[in-house]
C-alpha positions as CSV (number, residue, x, y, z in Angstrom):
1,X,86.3,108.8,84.5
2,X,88.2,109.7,87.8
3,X,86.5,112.8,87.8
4,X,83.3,110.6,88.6
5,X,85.7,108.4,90.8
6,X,86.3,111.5,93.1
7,X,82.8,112.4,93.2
8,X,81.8,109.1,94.5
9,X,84.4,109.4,96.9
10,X,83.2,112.7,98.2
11,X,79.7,111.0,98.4
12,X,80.7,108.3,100.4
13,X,82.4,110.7,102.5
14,X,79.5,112.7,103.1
15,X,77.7,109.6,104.0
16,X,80.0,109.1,107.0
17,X,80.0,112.5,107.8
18,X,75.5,112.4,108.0
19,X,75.7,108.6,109.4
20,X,78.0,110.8,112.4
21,X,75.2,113.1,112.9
22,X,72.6,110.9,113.1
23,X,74.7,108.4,115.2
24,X,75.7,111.6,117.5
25,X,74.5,114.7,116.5
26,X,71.2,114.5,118.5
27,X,73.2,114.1,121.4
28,X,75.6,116.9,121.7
29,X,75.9,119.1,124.5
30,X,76.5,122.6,124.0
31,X,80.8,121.9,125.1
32,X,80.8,119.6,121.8
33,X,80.8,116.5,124.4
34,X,78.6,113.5,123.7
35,X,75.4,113.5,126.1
36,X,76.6,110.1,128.6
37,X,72.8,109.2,129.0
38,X,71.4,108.3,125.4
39,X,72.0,108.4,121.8
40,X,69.1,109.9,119.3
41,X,68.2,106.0,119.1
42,X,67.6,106.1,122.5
43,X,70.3,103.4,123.7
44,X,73.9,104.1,124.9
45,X,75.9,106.3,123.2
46,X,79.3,104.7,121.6
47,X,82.4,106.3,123.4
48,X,80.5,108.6,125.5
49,X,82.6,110.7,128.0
50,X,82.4,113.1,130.3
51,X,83.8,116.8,130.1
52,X,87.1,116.9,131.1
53,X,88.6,120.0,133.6
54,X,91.7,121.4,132.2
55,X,94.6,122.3,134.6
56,X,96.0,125.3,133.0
57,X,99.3,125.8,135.0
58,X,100.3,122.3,133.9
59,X,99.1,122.6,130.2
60,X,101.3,125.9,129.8
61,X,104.3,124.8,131.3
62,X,104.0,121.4,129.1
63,X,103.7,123.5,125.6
64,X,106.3,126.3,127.0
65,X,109.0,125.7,124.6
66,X,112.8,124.6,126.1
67,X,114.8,126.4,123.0
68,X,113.6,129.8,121.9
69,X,111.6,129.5,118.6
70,X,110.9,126.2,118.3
71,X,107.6,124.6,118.3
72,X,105.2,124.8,120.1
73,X,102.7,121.3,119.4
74,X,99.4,119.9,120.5
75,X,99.9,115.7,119.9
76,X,96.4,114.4,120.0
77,X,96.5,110.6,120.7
78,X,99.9,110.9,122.6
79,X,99.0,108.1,125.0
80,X,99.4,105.9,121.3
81,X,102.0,104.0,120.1
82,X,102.7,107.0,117.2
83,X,101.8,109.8,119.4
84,X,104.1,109.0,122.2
85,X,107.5,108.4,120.0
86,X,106.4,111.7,118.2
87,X,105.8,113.7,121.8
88,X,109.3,111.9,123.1
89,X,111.3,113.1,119.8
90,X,109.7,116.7,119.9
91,X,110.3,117.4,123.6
92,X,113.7,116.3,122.7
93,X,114.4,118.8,120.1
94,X,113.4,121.8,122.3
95,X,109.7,122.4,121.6
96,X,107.1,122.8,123.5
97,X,104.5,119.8,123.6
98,X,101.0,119.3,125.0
99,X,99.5,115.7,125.0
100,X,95.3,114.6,124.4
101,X,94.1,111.5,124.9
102,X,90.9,109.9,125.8
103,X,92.8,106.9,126.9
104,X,90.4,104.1,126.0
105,X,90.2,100.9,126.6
106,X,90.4,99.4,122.9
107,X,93.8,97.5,124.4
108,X,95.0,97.3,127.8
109,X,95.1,100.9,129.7
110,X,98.1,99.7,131.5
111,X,100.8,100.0,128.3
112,X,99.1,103.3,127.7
113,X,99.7,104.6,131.0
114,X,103.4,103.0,131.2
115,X,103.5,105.7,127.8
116,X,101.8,108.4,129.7
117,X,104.4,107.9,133.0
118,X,107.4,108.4,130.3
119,X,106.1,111.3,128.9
120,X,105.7,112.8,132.2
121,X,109.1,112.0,133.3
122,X,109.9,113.8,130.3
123,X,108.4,117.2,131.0
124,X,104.9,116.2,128.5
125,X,101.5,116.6,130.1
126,X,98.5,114.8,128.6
127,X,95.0,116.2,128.8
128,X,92.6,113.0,129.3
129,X,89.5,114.1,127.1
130,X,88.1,113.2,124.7
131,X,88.1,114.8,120.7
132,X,84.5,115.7,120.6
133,X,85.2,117.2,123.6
134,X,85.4,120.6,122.3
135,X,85.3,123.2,125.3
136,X,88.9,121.5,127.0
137,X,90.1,121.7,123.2
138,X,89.3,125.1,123.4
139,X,90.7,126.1,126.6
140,X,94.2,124.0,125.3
141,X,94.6,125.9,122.0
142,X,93.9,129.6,123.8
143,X,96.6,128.6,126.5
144,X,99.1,127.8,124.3
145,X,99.0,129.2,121.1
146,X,100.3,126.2,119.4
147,X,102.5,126.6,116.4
148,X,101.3,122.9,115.4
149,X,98.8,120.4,115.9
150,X,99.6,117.0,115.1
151,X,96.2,115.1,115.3
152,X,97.1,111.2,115.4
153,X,94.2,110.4,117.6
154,X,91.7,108.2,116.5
155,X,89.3,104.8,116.7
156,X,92.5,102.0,115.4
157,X,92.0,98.4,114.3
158,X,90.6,97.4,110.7
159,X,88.7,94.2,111.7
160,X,87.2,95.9,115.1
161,X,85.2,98.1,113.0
162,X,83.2,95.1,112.0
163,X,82.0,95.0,115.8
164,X,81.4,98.7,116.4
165,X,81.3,100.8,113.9
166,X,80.4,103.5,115.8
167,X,83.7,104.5,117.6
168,X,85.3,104.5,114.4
169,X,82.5,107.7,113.1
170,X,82.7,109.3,116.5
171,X,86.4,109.1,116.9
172,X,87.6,109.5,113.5
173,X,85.0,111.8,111.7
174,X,82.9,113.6,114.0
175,X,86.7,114.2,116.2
176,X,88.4,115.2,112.8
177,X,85.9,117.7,112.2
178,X,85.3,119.4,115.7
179,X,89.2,119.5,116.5
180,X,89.2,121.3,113.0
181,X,86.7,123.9,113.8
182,X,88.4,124.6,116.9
183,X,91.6,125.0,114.8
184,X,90.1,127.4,112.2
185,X,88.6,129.5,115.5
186,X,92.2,130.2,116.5
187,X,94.3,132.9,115.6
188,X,97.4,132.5,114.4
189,X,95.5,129.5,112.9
190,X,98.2,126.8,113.7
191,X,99.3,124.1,111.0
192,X,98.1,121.1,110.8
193,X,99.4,117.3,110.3
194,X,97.3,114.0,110.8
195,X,97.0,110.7,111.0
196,X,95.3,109.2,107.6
197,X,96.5,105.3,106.3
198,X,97.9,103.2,104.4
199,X,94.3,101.6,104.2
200,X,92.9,103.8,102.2
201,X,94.2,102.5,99.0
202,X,91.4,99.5,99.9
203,X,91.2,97.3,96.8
204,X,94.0,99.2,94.5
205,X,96.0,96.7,92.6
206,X,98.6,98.8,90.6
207,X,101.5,98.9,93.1
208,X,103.6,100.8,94.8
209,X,100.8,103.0,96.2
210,X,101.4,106.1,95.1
211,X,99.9,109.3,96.7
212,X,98.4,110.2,92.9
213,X,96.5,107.0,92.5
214,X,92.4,107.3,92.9
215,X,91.5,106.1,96.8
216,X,87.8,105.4,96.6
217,X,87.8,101.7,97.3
218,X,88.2,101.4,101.1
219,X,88.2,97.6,101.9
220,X,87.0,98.5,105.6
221,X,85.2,101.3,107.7
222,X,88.3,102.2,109.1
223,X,89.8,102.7,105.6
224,X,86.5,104.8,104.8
225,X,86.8,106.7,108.2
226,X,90.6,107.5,107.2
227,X,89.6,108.3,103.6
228,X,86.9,110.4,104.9
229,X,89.5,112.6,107.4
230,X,91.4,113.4,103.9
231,X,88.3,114.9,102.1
232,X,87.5,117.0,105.3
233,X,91.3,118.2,105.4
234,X,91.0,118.9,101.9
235,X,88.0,121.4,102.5
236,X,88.9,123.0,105.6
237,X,92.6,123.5,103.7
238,X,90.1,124.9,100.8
239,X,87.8,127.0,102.6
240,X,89.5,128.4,105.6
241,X,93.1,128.0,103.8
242,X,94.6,125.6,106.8
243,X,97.6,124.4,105.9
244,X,97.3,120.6,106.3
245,X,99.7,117.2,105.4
246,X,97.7,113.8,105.9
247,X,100.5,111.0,106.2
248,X,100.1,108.1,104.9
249,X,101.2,104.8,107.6
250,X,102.4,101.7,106.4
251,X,102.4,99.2,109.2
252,X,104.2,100.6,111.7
253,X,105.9,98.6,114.6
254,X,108.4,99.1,117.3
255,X,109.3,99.2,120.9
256,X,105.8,100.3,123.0
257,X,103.8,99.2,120.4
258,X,100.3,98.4,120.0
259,X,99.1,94.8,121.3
260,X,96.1,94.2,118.5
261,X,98.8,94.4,115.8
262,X,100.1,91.2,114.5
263,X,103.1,91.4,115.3
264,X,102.6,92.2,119.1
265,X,100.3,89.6,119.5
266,X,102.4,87.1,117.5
267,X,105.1,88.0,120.1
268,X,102.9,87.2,122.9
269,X,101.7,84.3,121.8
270,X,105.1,82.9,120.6
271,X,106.4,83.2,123.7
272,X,103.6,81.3,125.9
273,X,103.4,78.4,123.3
274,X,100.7,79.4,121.9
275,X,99.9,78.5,118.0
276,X,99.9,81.9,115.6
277,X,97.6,82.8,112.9
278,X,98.7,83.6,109.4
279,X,96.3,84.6,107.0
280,X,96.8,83.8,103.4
281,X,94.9,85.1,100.2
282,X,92.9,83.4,97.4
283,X,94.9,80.0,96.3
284,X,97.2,80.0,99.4
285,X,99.1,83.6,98.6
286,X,101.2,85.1,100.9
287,X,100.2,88.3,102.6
288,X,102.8,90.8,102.5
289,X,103.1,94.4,104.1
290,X,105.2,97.4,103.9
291,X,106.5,97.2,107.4
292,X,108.2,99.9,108.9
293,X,110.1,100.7,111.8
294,X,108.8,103.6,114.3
295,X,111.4,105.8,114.1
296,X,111.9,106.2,110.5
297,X,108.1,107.0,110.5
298,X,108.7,109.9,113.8
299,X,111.2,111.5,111.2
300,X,109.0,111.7,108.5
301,X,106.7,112.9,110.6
302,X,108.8,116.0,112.5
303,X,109.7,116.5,108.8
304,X,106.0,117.3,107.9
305,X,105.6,119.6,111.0
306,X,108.9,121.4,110.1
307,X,108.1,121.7,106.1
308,X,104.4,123.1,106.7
309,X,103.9,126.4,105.0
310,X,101.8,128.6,107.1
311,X,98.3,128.8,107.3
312,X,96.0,131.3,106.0
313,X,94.8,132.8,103.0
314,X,96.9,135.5,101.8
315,X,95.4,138.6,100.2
316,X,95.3,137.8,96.6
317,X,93.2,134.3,97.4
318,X,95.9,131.9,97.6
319,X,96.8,129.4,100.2
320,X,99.1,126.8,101.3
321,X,98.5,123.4,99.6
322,X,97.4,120.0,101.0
323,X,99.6,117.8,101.2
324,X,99.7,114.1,101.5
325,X,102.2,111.3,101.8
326,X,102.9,107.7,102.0
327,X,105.4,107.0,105.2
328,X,106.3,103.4,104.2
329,X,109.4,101.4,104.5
330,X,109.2,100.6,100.6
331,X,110.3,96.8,101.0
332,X,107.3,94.7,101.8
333,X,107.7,91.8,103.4
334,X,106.0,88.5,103.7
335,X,103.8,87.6,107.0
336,X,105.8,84.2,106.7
337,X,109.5,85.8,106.2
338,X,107.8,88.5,109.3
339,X,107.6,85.9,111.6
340,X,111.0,83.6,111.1
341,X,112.8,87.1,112.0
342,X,110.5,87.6,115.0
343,X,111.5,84.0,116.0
344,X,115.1,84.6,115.7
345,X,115.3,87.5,118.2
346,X,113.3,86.0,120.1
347,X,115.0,82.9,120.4
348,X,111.9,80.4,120.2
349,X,109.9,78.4,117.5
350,X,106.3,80.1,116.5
351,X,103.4,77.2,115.2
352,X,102.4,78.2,112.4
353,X,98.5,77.9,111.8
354,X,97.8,79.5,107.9
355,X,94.3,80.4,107.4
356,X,92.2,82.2,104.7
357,X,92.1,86.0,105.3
358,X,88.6,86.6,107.0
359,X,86.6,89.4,105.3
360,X,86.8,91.7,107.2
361,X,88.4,94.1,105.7
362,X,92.2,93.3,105.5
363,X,94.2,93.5,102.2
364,X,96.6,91.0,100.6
365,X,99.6,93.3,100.0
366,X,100.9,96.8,100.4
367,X,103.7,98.8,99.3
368,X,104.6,102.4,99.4
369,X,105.6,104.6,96.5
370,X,107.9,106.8,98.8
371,X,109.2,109.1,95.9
372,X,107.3,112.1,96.9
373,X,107.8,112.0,100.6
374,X,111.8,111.9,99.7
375,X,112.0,114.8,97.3
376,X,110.0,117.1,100.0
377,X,110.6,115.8,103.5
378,X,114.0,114.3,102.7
379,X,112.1,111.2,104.0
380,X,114.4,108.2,103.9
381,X,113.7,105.2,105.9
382,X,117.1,103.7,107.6
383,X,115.9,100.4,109.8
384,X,116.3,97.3,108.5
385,X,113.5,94.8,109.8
386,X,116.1,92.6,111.4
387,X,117.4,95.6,113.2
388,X,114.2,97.2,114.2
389,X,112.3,93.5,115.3
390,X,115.5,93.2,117.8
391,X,115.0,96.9,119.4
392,X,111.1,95.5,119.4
393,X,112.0,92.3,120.9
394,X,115.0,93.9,123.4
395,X,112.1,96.4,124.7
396,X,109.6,93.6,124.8
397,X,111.6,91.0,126.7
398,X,112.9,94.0,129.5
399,X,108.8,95.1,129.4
400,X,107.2,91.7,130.7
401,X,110.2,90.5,132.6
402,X,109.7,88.1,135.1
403,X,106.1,88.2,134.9
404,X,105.9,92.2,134.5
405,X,102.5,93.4,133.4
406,X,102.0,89.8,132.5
407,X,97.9,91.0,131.8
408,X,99.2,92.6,128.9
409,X,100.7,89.6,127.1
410,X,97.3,87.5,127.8
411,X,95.5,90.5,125.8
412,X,93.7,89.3,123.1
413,X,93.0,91.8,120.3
414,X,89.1,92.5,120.5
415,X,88.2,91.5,116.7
């Protein structure tokens, strides 16, 4: 029975991968970058860009590493929430680290840039292109010869998809897939850890999630996308014998964080008296997630770059595994119980609206089996919710001070 599970899963994924082609494939360029003027239907293309120019005295003394042998890292998506704590920690431990990011507009520019300006200060140059856009990709992984790449770039949001679909397949499959054959073009072939999600366990109702349990129930394209980016780690890991770790996020929050997630926007709208929005589940359930503080996930995350075997096939065949893992605070909490902490740090009274969960592609609960993330990365989240919503809250108060970057705060996640 799961055998047939995991072929429909590798179906489905397959279908994303053609629905990518046909969405895009007509209309690359020979540099792997979409074509700006059409798609093969003939109407604009969904995040078309245009090729970046790569600066190759700044790239190499961003990824020159400050302590002989340490690491020497390519951070896709480092103008991200994830991707810029990850960049900060690395650059603080001595390696050498190299930023890419398209910087989109999916929420406000401004917050990504304020990331971008601290990374700078910091000695961490970011390459704005795009991941399809495959000649600067080039050019960055013969500069540097990176030890790593950390790929957490990619299309975020779980209702957005709903609205445009087609970000989610350029960004998260047909990216996946060309930054991979870039990867598998270099020698040494560097290691490799992404971005996958929590969402992939979809509509799995035997918790905690566990990273043994069957994952071909996505409850949204995003989830599908994700599930999708682990099938095509699984075969490049298979075929070309790159050693790969897909991490698992549970609901991540923290100080620079993203403004479509809840609890951002709960923040924002708590704090100009505006009512919130707390979905509930059949019959008036609570929600609840697996909330977990930013920089328990960056240490689980260095620990995946640290623990990679190398990649390669050695000469009798074999090759490093693929790994996966849940990076999950293993507590979850309800949206309700969420909230009354945000309000305490804050210092002000949220209205509570409760409404049924739309469907569009949210799940009632999660909850993260941690065990196997402990016993190999020594994972072992630390921040209590009350502690980490009060470094959210400290950063978020000293952010928007006195009217500072007040245009962020009126954002209103595009769902």
């Amino acid at each position: 029975m799961i055998g047939r599970i995991q072929i429909v899963g590798a179906v489905s994924a397959l279908a994303l991968f053609l629905l990518c082609y046909c969405l895009f494939g007509a209309s690359l360029t020979d540099g792997g970058g979409l074509d700006s003027r059409s798609s093969s239907y003939g109407t604009s293309a969904v995040s078309t860009f245009h090729p970046a120019r790569i600066n190759v005295a700044k790239v190499q003394k961003s990824c020159a590493p400050l302590t002989s042998g340490a690491m020497t890292v390519l951070v896709t998506g480092s103008a991200g929430f994830v991707g810029f704590h990850t960049s900060v920690a690395l650059k603080e431990m001595g390696a050498g680290v190299l930023g890419l990011d398209n910087v989109n507009d999916y929420y406000p520019q401004a917050l990504k840039r304020a990331r971008l300006a601290e990374l700078e200060a910091r000695g961490v140059y970011t390459l704005e292109a795009d991941l399809n856009d495959r000649g600067v990709i080039r050019k960055a992984l013969d500069a540097c010869k990176f030890t790593h790449v950390l790929h957490l770039a990619a299309q975020a949001g779980v209702r957005y998809a709903v609205k445009n679909p087609g970000a989610y397949v350029h960004s998260n499959v047909a990216g996946m897939v060309n930054v991979m054959e870039e990867i598998v073009r270099t020698s040494p072939m560097p290691k490799v850890v992404f971005a996958s999600s929590s969402s992939v366990y979809g509509l799995n109702t035997k918790v905690p999630f566990s990273e043994s349990d069957v994952t071909d129930t996505p409850a949204s394209l995003y989830a599908a996308t994700k599930k999708a980016d682990e099938l095509l780690a699984h075969t490049y890991n298979h075929i070309h014998g790159v050693a790969i770790t897909g991490l698992r996020f549970f609901t991540v929050y923290g100080a620079f964080g993203r403004p479509d997630m809840a609890y951002f926007s709960f923040a924002n709208n708590i704090v100009q008296g505006k009512p919130i929005k707390i979905f509930q589940g059949e019959g008036g359930t609570e929600l609840a997630r697996d909330f977990t503080f930013i920089g328990d996930v960056v240490k689980g995350i260095v620990a995946s770059l640290e623990t990679s075997a190398a990649s390669g096939k050695n000469a009798d065949g074999t090759k490093p595994p693929f790994r996966v893992f849940n990076l999950g605070n293993k507590t979850p909490v309800t949206v309700s119980d969420f909230v009354s902490t945000l309000e305490k740090h804050l210092g002000i009274k949220a209205t509570r609206n409760y409404i049924p969960m739309p469907s569009t592609g949210d799940v009632p609960y999660t909850h993260a089996d941690i065990t196997k993330a402990r016993a190999e990365l020594h994972y072992e989240p630390t921040t209590s919710l009350d502690e980490g919503l009060k470094i959210f809250v400290d950063w978020y108060k000293s952010y928007y001070k006195n009217g500072a970057n007040k245009a962020d705060q009126e954002y209103v996640p595009n769902r």
